[in-house]
PDB file of the backbone (N, CA, C, O) and the ligand in Angstrom, with CONECT records:
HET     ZN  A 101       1
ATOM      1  N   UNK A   1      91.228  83.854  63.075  1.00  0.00           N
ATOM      2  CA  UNK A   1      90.566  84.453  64.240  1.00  0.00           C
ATOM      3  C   UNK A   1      89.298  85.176  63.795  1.00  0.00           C
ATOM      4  O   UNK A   1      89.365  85.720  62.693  1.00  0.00           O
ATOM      5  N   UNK A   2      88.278  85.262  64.399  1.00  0.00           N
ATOM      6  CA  UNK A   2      87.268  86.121  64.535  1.00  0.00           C
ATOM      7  C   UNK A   2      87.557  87.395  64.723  1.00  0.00           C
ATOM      8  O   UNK A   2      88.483  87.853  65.393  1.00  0.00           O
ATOM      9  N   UNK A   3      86.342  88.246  63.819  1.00  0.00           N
ATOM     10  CA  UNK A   3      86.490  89.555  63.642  1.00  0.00           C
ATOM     11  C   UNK A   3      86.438  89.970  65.319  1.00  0.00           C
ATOM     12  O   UNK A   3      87.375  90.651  65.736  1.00  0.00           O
ATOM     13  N   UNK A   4      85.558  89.644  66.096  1.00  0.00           N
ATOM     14  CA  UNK A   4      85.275  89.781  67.341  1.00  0.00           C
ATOM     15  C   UNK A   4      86.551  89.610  68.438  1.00  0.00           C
ATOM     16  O   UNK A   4      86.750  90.217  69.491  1.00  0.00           O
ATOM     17  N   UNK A   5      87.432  88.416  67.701  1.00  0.00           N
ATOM     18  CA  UNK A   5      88.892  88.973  68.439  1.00  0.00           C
ATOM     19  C   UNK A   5      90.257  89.750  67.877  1.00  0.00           C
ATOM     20  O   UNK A   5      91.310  89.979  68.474  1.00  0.00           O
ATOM     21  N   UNK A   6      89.860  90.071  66.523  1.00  0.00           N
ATOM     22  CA  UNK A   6      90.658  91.000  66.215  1.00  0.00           C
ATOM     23  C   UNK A   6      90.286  92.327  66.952  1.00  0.00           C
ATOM     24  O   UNK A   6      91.134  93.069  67.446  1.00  0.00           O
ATOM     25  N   UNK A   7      88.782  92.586  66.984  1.00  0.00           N
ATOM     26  CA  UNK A   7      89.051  93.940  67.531  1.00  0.00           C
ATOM     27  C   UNK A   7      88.651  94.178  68.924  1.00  0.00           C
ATOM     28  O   UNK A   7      87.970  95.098  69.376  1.00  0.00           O
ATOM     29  N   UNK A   8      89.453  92.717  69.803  1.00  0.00           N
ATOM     30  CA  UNK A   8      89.496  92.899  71.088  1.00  0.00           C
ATOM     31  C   UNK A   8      88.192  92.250  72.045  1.00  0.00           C
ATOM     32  O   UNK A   8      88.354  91.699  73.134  1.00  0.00           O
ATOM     33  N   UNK A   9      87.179  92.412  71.516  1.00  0.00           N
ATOM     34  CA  UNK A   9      86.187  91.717  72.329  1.00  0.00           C
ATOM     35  C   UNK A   9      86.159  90.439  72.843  1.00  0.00           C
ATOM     36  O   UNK A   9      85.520  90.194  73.866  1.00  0.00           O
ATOM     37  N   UNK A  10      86.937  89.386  72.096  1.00  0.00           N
ATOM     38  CA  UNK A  10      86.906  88.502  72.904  1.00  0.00           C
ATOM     39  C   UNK A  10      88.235  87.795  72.858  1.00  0.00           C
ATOM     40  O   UNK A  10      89.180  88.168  72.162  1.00  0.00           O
ATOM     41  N   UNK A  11      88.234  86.702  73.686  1.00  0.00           N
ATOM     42  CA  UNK A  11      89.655  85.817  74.306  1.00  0.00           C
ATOM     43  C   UNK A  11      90.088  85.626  72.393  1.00  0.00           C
ATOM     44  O   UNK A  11      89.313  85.381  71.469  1.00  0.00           O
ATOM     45  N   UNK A  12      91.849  85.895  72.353  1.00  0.00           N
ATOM     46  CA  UNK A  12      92.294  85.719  71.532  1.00  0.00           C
ATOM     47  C   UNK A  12      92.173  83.788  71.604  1.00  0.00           C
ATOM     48  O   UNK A  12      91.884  83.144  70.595  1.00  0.00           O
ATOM     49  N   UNK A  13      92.478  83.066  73.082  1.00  0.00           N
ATOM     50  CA  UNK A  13      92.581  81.666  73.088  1.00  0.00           C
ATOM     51  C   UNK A  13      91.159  81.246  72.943  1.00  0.00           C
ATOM     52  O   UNK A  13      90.915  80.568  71.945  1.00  0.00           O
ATOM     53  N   UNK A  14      90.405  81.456  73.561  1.00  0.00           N
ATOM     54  CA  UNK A  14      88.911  80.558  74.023  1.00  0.00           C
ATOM     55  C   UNK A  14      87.793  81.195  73.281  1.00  0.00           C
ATOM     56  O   UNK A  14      86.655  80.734  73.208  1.00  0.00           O
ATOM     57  N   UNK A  15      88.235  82.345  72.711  1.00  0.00           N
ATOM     58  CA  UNK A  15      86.946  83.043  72.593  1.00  0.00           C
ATOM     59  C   UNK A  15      85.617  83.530  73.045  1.00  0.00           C
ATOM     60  O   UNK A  15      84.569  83.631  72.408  1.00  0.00           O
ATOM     61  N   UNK A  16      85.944  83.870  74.546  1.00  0.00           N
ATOM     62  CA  UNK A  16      85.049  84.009  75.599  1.00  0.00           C
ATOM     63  C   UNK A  16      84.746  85.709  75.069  1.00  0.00           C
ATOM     64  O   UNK A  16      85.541  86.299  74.337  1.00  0.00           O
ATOM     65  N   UNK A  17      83.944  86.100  75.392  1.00  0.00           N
ATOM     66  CA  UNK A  17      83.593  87.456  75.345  1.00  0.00           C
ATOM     67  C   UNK A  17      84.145  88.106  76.770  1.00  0.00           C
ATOM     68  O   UNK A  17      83.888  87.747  77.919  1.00  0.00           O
ATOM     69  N   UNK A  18      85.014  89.213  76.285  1.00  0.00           N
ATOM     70  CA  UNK A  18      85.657  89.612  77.211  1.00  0.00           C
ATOM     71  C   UNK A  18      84.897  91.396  77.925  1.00  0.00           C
ATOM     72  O   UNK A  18      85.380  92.524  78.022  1.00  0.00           O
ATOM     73  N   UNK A  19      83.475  90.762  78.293  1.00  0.00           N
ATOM     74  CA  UNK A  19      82.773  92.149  78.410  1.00  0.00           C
ATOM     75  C   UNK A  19      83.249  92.447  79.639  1.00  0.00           C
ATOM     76  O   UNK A  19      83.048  93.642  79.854  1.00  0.00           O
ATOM     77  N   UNK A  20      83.660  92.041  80.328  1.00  0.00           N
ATOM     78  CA  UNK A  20      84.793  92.965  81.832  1.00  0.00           C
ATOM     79  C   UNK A  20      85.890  93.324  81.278  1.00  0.00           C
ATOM     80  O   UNK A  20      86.701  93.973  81.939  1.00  0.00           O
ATOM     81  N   UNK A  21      86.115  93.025  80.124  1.00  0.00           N
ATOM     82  CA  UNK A  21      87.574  93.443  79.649  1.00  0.00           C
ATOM     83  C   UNK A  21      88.536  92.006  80.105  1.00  0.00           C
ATOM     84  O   UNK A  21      88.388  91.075  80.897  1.00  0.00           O
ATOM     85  N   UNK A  22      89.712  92.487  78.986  1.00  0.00           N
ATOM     86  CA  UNK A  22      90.545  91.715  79.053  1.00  0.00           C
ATOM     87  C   UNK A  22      92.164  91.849  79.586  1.00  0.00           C
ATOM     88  O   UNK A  22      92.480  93.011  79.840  1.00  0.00           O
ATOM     89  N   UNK A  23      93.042  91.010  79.754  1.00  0.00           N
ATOM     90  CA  UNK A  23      94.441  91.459  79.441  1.00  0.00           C
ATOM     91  C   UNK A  23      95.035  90.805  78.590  1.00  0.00           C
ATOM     92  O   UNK A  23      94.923  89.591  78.424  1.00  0.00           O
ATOM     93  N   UNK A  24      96.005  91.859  77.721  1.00  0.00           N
ATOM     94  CA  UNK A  24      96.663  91.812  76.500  1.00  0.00           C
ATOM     95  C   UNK A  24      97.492  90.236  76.311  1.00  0.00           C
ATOM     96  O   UNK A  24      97.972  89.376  77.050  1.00  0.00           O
ATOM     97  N   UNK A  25      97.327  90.462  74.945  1.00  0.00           N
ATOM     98  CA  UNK A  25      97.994  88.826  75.027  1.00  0.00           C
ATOM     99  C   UNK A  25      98.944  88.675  73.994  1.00  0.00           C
ATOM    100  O   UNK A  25      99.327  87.676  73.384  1.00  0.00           O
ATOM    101  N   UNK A  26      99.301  90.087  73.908  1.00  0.00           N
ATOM    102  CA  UNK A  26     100.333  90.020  72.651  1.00  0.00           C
ATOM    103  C   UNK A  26      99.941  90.682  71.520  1.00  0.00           C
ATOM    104  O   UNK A  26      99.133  91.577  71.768  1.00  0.00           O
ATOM    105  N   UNK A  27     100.245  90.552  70.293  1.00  0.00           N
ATOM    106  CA  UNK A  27     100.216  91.264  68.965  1.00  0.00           C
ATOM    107  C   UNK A  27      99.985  90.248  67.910  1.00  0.00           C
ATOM    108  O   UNK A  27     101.062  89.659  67.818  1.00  0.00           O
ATOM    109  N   UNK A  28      99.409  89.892  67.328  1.00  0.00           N
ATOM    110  CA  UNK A  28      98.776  88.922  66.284  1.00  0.00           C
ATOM    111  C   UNK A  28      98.956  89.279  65.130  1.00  0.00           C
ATOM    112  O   UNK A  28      98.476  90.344  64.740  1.00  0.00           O
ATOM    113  N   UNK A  29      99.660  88.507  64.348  1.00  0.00           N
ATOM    114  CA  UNK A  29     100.393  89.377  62.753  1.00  0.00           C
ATOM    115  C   UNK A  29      99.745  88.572  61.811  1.00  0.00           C
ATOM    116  O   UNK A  29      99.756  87.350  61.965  1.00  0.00           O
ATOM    117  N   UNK A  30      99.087  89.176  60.695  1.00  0.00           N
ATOM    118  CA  UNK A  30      98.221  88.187  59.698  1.00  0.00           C
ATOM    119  C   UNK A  30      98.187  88.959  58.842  1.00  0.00           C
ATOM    120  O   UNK A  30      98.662  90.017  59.254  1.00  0.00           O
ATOM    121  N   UNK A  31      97.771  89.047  57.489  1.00  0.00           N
ATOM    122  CA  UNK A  31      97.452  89.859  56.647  1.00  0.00           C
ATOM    123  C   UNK A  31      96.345  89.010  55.493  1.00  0.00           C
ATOM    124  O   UNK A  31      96.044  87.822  55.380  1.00  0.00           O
ATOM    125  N   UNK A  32      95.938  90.240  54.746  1.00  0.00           N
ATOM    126  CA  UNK A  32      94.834  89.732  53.446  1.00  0.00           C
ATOM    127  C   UNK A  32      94.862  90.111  52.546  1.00  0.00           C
ATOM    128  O   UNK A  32      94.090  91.005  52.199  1.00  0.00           O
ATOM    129  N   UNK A  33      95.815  89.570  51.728  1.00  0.00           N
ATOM    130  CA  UNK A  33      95.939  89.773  50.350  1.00  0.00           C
ATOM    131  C   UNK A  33      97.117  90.756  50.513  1.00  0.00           C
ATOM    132  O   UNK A  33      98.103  90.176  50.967  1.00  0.00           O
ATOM    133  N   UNK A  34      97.326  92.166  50.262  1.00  0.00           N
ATOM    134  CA  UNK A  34      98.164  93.063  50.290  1.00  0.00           C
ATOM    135  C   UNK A  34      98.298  93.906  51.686  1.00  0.00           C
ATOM    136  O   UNK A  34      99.373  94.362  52.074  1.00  0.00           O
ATOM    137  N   UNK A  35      97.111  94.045  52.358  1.00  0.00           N
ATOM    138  CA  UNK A  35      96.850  94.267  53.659  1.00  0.00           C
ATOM    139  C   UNK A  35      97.450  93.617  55.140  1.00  0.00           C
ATOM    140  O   UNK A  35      97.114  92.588  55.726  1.00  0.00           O
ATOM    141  N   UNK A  36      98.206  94.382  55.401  1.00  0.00           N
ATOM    142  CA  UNK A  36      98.479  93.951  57.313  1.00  0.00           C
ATOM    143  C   UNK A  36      98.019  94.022  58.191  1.00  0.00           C
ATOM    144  O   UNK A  36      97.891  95.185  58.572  1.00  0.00           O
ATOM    145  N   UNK A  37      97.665  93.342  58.777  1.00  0.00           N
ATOM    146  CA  UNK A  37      96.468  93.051  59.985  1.00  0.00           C
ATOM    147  C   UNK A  37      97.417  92.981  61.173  1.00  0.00           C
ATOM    148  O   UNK A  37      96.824  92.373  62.065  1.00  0.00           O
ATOM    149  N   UNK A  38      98.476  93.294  61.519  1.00  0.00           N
ATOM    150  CA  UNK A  38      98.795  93.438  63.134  1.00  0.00           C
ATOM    151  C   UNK A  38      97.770  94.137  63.787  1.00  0.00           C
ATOM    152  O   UNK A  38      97.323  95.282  63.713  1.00  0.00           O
ATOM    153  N   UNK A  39      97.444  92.826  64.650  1.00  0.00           N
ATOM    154  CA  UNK A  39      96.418  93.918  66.101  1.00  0.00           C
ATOM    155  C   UNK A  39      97.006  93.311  67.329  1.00  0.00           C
ATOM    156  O   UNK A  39      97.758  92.337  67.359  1.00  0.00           O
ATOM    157  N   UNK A  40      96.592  93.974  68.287  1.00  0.00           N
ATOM    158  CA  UNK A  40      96.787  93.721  69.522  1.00  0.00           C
ATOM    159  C   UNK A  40      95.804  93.233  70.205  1.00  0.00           C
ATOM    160  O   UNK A  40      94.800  93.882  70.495  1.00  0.00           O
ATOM    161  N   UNK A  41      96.073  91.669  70.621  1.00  0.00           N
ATOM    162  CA  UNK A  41      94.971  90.437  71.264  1.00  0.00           C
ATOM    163  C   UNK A  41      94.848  90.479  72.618  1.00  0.00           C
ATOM    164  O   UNK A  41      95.687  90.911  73.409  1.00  0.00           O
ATOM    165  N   UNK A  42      93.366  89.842  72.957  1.00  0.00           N
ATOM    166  CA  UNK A  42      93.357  89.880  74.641  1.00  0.00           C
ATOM    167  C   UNK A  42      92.861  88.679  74.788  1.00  0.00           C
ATOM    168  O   UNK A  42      92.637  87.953  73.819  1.00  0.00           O
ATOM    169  N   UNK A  43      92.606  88.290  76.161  1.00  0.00           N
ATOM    170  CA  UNK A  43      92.601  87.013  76.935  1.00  0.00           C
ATOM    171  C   UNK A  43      92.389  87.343  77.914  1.00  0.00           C
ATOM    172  O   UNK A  43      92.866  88.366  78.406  1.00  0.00           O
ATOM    173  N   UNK A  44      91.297  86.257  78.701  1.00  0.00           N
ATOM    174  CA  UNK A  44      90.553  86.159  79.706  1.00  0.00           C
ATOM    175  C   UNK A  44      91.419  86.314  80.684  1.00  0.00           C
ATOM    176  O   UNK A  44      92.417  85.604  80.564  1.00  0.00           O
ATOM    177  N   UNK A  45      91.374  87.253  81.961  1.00  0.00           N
ATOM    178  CA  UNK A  45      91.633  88.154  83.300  1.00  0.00           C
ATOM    179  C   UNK A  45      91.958  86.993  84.121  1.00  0.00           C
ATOM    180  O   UNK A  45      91.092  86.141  84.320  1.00  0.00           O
ATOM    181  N   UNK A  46      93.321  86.863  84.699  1.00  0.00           N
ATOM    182  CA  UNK A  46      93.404  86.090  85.475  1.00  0.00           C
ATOM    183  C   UNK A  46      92.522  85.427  86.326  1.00  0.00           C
ATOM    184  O   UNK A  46      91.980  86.209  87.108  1.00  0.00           O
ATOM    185  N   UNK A  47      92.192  84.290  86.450  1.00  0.00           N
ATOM    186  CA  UNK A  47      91.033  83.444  87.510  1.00  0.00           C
ATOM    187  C   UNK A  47      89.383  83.158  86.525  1.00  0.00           C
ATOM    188  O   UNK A  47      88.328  82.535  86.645  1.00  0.00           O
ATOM    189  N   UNK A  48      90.110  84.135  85.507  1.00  0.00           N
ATOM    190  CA  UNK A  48      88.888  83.775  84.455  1.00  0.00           C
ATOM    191  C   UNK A  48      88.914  82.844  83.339  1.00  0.00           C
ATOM    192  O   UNK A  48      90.001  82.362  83.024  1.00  0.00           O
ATOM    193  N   UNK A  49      87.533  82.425  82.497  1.00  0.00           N
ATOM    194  CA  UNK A  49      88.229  82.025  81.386  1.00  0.00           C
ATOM    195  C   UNK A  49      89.005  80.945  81.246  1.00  0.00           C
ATOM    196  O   UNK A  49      89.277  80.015  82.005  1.00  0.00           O
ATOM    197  N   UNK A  50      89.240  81.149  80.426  1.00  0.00           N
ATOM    198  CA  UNK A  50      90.901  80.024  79.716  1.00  0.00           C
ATOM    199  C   UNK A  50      91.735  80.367  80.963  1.00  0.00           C
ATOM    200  O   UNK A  50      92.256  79.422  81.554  1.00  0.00           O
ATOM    201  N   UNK A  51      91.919  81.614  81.428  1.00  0.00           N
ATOM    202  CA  UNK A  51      93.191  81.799  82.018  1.00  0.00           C
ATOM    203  C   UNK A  51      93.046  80.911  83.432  1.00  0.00           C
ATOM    204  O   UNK A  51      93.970  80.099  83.486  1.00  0.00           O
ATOM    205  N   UNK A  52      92.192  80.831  84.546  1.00  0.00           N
ATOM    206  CA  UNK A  52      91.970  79.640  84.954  1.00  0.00           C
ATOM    207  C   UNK A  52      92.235  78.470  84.803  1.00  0.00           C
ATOM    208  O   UNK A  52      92.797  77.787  85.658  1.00  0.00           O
ATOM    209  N   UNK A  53      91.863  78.065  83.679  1.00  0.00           N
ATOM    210  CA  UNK A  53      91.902  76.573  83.281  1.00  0.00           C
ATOM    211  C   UNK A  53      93.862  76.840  82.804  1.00  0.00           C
ATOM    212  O   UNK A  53      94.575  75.998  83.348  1.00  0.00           O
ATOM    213  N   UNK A  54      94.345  77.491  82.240  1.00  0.00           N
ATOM    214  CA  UNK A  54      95.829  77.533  82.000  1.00  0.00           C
ATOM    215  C   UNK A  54      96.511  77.280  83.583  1.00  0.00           C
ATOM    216  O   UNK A  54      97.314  76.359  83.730  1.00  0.00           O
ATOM    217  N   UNK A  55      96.144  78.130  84.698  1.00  0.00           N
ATOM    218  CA  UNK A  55      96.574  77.792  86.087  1.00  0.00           C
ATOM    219  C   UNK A  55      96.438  76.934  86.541  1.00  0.00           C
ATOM    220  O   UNK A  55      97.215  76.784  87.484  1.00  0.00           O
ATOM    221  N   UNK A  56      95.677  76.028  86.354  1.00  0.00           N
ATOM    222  CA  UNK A  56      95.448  74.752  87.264  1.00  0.00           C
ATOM    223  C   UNK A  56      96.611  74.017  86.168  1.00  0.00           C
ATOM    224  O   UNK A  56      97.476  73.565  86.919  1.00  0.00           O
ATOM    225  N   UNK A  57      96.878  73.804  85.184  1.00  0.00           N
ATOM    226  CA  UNK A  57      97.508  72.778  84.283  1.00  0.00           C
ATOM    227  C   UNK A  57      98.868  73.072  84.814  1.00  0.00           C
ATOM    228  O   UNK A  57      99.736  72.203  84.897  1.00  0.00           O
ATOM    229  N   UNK A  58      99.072  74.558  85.243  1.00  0.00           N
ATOM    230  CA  UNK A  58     100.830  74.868  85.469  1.00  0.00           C
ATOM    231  C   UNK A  58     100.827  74.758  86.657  1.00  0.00           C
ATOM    232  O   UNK A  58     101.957  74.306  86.838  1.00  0.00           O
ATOM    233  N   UNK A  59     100.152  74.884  88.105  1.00  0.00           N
ATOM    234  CA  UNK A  59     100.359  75.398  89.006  1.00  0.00           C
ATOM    235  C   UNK A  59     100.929  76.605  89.363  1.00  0.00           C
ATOM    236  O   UNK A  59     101.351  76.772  90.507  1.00  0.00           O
ATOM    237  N   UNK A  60     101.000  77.612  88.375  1.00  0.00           N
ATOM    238  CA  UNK A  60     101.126  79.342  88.532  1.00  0.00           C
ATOM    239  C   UNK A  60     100.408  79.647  89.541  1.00  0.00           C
ATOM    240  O   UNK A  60      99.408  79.024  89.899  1.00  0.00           O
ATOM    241  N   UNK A  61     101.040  80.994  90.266  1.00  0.00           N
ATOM    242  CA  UNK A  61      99.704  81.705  90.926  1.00  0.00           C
ATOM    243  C   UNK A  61      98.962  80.342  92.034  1.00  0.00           C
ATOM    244  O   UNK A  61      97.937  80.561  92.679  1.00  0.00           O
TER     245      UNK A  61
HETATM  246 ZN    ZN A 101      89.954  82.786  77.201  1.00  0.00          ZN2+
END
């Protein structure tokens, strides 16, 4: 992942820039070398984004 979605700015899936903000998409566990990188990921706002394109494929919502 991009530094830009580790620290939230953009879609953990699409990588959209999430400058309205996002909603959470879970917790992302990785590490580097001896270091743990759990962060907490976001994703494009319902009707936005990926998340759009995820609704039409399920018929959710
Ligand atoms: Zn997205």
């Amino acid at each position: 992942m991009s530094r830009a979605v580790y620290s939230g700015w953009a879609c953990v899936w699409c990588g959209a820039s999430l400058q309205r903000g996002g909603e959470p998409a879970g917790r992302a566990r990785g590490s580097v070398g001896a270091h743990v990188l759990d962060v907490d990921v976001y994703q494009c706002l319902p009707g936005a984004g990926c998340s759009s394109l995820r609704s039409k494929q399920t018929g959710d919502d």
